[in-house]
C-alpha positions, -999 to +999 in steps of 0.1 A: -760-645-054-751-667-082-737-703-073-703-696-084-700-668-065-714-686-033-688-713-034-660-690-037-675-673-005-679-702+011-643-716+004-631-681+018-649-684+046-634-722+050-599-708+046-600-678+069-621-683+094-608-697+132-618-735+138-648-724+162-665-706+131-660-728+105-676-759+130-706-728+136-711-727+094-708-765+092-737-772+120-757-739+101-751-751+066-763-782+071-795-775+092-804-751+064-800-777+036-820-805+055-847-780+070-853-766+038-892-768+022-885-765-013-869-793-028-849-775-054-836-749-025-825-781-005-807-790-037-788-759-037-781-760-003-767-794-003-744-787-033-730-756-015-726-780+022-704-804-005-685-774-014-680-764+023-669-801+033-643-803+002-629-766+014-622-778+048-608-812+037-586-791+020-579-771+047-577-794+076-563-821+054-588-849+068-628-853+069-638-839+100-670-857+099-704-838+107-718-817+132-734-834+165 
């Protein structure tokens, strides 16, 4: 999947999804970006977990910090 097509996914996902899923993505997002091997995979990762946290700023109107 190309990047662009990734963040508009993931902002869908932000914007449609019930609070319990979106909370489910953040913890999975993030595990996948800092358990990643390959550096330039973790790089991609982490630009898409920016993308996720911007989305539900946006949504939620306020940081709602990171998963536990």
């Amino acid at each position: 999947m190309a990047d662009q097509d990734a963040y508009d996914a993931v902002i869908a996902q932000v914007r449609s999804s019930p609070t319990a899923t979106v909370d489910e993505l953040d913890a999975a997002l993030l595990g996948a970006a800092a358990g990643s091997i390959s550096a330039e995979a973790r790089l991609r990762l982490v630009r898409f977990y920016a993308m996720f946290k911007i989305a539900e700023v946006l949504r939620y109107e306020e940081f709602r910090g990171f998963p536990q």
